[in-house]
C-alpha positions, 0 to 999 in steps of 0.5 A: 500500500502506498504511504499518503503523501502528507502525515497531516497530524505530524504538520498540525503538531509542527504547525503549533508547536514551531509556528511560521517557522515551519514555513522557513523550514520547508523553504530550507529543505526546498533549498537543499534538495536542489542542491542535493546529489539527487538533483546535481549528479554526484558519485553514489557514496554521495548519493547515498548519504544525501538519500538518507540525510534527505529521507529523514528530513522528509519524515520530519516535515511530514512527507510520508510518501517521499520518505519512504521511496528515499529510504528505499533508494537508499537501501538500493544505493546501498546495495549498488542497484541502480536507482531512478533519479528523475523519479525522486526528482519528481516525488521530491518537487510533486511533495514539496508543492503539496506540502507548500499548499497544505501550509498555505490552506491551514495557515492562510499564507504561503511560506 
């Protein structure tokens, strides 16, 4: 079964707790995706340490589905399997944007 994109109770948890910062955070987290082996074509020990630093960072803003197929890349990466990066790309753009509308719709404005 295919995790939901967002962990809508971890966001409201974050939300209350870290307030607008959450908005920065996803902004930072943005940032570093971008710049990241995923995006920049770097070897694969790189590859395979920026897969899990961004793995974790995904489950702790709250991106359930992207987590997971980035943990899994891992495993992968680990194991010297290929891994498909235009895909991740695309989880990673696709889930950054739902979670930027989920905080624009809960909190009224964008981050």
């Amino acid at each position: 079964m295919q995790a939901e994109w967002l962990d809508t109770e971890l966001l409201k948890e974050l939300g209350d707790t870290v307030g607008e910062l959450l908005g920065k955070l996803v902004l930072k987290f943005d940032d570093q995706l971008k710049a990241s082996p995923l995006f920049t074509d770097h070897e694969n020990a790189d590859l395979t340490m920026s897969l899990h630093k961004l793995a974790g960072s995904s489950a702790s803003l709250g991106m359930t589905r992207l987590a997971e197929a980035l943990k899994k890349a891992e495993n992968q990466s680990r194991a010297g399997d290929e891994i498909d990066p235009r895909f991740l790309r695309e989880l990673a753009t696709e889930s950054v944007r739902r979670l930027i509308v989920h905080l624009d719709h809960q909190t009224g404005e964008s981050p």
